[in-house]
Each structure stands twice: as C-alpha cells, then as structure tokens.
C-alpha distance (Angstrom), angle and dihedral (degrees) to the residues before:
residue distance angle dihedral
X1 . . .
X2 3.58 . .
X3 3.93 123.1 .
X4 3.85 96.2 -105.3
X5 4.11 87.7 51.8
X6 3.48 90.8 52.0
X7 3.52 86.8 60.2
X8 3.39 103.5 47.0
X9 3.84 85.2 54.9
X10 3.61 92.7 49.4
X11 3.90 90.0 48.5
X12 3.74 89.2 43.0
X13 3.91 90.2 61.3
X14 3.94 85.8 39.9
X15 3.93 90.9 59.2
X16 3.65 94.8 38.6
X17 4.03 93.4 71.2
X18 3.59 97.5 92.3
X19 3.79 142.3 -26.5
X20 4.18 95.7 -90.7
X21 3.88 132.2 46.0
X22 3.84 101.9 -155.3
X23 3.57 105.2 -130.4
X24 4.16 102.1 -135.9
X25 4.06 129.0 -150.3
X26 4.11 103.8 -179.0
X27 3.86 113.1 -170.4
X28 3.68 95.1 164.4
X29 4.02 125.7 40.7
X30 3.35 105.8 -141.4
X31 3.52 88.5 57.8
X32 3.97 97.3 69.0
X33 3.72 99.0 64.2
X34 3.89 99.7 55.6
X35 3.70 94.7 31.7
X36 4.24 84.8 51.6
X37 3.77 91.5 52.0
X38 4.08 94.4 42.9
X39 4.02 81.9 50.5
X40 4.33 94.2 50.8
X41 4.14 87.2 40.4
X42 3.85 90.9 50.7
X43 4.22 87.1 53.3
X44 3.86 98.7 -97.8
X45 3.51 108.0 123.1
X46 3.67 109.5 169.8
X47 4.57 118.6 57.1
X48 3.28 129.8 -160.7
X49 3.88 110.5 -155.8
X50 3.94 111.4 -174.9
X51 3.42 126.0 -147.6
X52 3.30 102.6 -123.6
X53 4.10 95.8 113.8
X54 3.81 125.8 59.9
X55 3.84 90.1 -110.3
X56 3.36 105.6 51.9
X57 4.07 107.8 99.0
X58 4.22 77.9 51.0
X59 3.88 88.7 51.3
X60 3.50 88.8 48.5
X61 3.97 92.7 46.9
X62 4.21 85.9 54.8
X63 3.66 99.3 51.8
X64 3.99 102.9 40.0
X65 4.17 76.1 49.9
X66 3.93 106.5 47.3
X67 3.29 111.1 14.9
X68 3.75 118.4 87.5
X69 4.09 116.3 -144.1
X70 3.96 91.9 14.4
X71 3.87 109.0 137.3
X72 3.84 85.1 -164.3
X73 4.49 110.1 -165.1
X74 4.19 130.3 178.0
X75 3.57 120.0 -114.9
X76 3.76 132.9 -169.3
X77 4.01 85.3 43.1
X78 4.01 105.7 168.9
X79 3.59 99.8 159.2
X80 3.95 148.1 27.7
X81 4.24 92.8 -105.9
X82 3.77 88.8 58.6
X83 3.86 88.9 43.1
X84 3.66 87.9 52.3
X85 3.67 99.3 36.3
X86 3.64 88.6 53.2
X87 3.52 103.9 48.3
X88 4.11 92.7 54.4
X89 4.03 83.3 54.7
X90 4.04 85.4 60.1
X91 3.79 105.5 -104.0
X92 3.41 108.0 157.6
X93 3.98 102.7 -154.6
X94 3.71 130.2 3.5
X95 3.70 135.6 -134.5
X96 4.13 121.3 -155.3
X97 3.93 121.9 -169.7
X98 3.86 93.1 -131.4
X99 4.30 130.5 -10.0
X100 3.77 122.8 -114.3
X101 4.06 119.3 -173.9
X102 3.71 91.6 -97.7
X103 3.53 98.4 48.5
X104 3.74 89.3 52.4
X105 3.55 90.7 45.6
X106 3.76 92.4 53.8
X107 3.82 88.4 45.1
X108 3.64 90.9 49.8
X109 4.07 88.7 60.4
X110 4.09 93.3 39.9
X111 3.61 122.2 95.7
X112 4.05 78.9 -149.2
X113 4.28 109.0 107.1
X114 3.92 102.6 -127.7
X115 3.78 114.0 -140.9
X116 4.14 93.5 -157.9
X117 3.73 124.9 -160.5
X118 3.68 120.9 -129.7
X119 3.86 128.5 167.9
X120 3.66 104.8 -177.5
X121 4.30 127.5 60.9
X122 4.14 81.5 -122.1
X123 3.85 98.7 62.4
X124 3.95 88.0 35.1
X125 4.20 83.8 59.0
X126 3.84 91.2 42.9
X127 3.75 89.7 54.7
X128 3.78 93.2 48.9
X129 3.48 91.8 58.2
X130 3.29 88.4 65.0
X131 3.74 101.1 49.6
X132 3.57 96.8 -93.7
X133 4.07 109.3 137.8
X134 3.77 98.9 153.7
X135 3.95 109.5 64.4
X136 4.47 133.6 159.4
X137 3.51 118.4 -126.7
X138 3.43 102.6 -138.7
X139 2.93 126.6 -143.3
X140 3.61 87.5 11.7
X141 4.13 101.9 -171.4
X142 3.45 99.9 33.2
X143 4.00 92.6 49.9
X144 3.71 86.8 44.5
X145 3.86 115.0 -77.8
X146 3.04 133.8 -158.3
X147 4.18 98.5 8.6
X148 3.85 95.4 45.4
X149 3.79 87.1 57.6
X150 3.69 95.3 49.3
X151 3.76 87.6 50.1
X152 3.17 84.1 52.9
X153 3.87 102.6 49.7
X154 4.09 95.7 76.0
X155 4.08 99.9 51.1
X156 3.91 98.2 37.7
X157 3.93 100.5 32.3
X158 4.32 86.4 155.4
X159 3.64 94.2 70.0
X160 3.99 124.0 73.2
X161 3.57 118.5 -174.0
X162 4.00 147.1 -135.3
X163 4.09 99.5 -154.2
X164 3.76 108.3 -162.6
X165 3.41 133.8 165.1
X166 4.51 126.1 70.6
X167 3.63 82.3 16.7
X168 4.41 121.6 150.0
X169 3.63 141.0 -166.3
X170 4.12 84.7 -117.4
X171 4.13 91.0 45.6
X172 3.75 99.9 42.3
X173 3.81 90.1 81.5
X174 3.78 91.6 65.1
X175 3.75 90.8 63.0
X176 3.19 102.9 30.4
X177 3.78 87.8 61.6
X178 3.70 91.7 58.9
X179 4.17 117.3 99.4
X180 3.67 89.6 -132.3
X181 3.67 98.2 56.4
X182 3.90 121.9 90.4
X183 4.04 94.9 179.4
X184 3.65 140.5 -38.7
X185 3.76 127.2 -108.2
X186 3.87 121.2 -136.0
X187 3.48 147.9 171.7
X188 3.94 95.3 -149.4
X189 3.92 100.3 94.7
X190 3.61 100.2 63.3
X191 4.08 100.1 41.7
X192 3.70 104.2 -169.5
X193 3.94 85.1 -115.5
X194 3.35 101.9 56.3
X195 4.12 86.5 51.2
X196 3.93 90.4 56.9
X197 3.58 95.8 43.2
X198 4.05 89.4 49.3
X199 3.85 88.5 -129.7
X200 3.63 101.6 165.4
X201 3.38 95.6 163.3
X202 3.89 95.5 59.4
X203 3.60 87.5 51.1
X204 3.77 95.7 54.6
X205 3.38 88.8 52.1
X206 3.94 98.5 51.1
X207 3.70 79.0 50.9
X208 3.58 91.5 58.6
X209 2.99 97.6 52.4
X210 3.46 94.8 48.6
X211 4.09 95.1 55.1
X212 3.43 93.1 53.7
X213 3.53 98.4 61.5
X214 3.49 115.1 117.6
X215 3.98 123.4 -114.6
X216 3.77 141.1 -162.6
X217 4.31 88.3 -128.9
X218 3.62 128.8 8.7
C-alpha cells in the first residue's frame, strides 16, 4: 500500500463517522471544547474547524486534547504551513477549498490525509491521477449540487465525495442519497448564535438530528 492509499483509507474511516462533517468558524476559545463535546454527544464524531479566525489551530489543539471521541480535521487549508501547522495541533485530516501544485506537493510529503475541493469533472480527474478517490465539492449548490454529482456518478465511479458548501438539514437527503456521496459538510450545527449564547444543548440536538439522517452507504 502506497502512502497516498493509506490515506485514502484513513480518510475513508474519517468520513464514514456519520452522515455530516460540521463545518466550524471559532472566534472565541473557550467555545471549542464544549461545543466539540455537544457535537460527539449529539453522534458527530469527526469536526472540521476552519481557519478562518485567529484561534483556530489553538481550538484545534483543545479538542484533539480533551475531548474524548472527537476526530478533530483543518479546514480552509491553502497551503503546506497551515497543513503542517495544523497537523502538530492534532488535526487528524484536512480539508482545502480548492488544490494548487504546491499545496499538493506539500500534501504529497504530509502524513496529514487531504480532503481536496474540486468543482469541475476535470480537476476531480486530475486528482485521481494522483490517488485521490475521496474529494469535496465545493461549493456544492452553487456549482451545481446535488444533479452535477449524479451526472457525475456513472463516468467517474472511483471518486466519492464530501459536498459542502449551501448545504441544509432539508437538502442533505438529496446527496446523501447519491452512491457517490460519503457525507455532506455543513455549517448548520454550530449556528453562530447558539456558539455565543453557549447553548450546548441546542447544538447536540442539531447534531442529532444530523446523525440520524439516513444515507445511501455508511
């Protein structure tokens, strides 16, 4: 087994958790601990926290350390010093928006799966060529959800797919029914509200919700 198809396993396994990868914005700390642990209680395992806030490698560093069951990852990723930077803070996979040759390259070298983020059939083939079966459509509704990757399903049967990005509760079904589709990614179960009012409870409910939703493989 080479390197990159260890990954994919690992990333496989990763996905596999439960139908929906909350997609995480932390502003504030001591928000990512509690909000971690409502998210594993609820039945979602594995977090992505993006970096798009200054504390978000130290939010990552919290919940890979205290909370039990958390399959913590790194979104946003553009380059290899956030890859690397990321995976010393414990995140166990890694999510980018798009690739570019040096992120792959630095990806390539990382022991860090990459969960990559293609919107057209012609990047998806470019990163199969390199080994990469698992991929994001991103951003999944506005590139054509859940219709582009059904079209997609027949021609490129290799590749399953994390589609995040526009993303509900009431659309994830439509994906999720798809054979191609391994779970969804969305913002939805950690509302920026409920994270300032510190209701944990509401979030482990969303999450739930969430884990219960039915999909085509799992």
């Amino acid at each position: 087994m080479t390197p990159q198809d260890h990954k994919q396993t690992v990333l496989a396994e990763i996905l596999a958790l439960a139908p929906v990868v909350p997609v995480v914005i932390i502003d504030e700390l001591a928000h990512a601990v509690p909000m971690a642990r409502a998210l594993v209680a609820g039945g979602i395992r594995s977090i992505e926290v993006t970096l798009r806030t200054p504390v978000a490698l130290e939010a990552i560093r919290a919940i890979a350390a205290e909370v039990e069951g958390a399959v913590v990852g790194v979104g946003t990723v553009l380059d290899g010093e956030q890859l690397e930077a990321a995976r010393q803070a414990g995140a166990r996979f890694a999510v980018s928006p798009g690739v570019s040759p040096k992120l792959l390259e630095a990806a390539d070298a990382s022991a860090l799966p990459l969960l990559p983020g293609v919107a057209t059939a012609g990047e998806a083939m470019t990163l199969l060529e390199r080994g990469y079966r698992h991929l994001k459509l991103f951003p999944a509704v506005p590139v054509g959800g859940a219709k582009l990757l059904g079209a997609w399903a027949s021609p490129l049967p290799q590749i399953r797919f994390c589609p995040t990005g526009g993303i509900s509760l009431a659309s994830a079904p439509d994906f999720l029914a798809l054979p191609n589709v391994a779970c969804v990614g969305g913002s939805w179960l950690t509302p920026k509200d409920k994270l300032q009012a510190g209701d944990w409870a509401g979030i482990e409910q969303l999450a739930r919700e969430a884990a219960a939703l039915p999909r085509r493989h799992g």
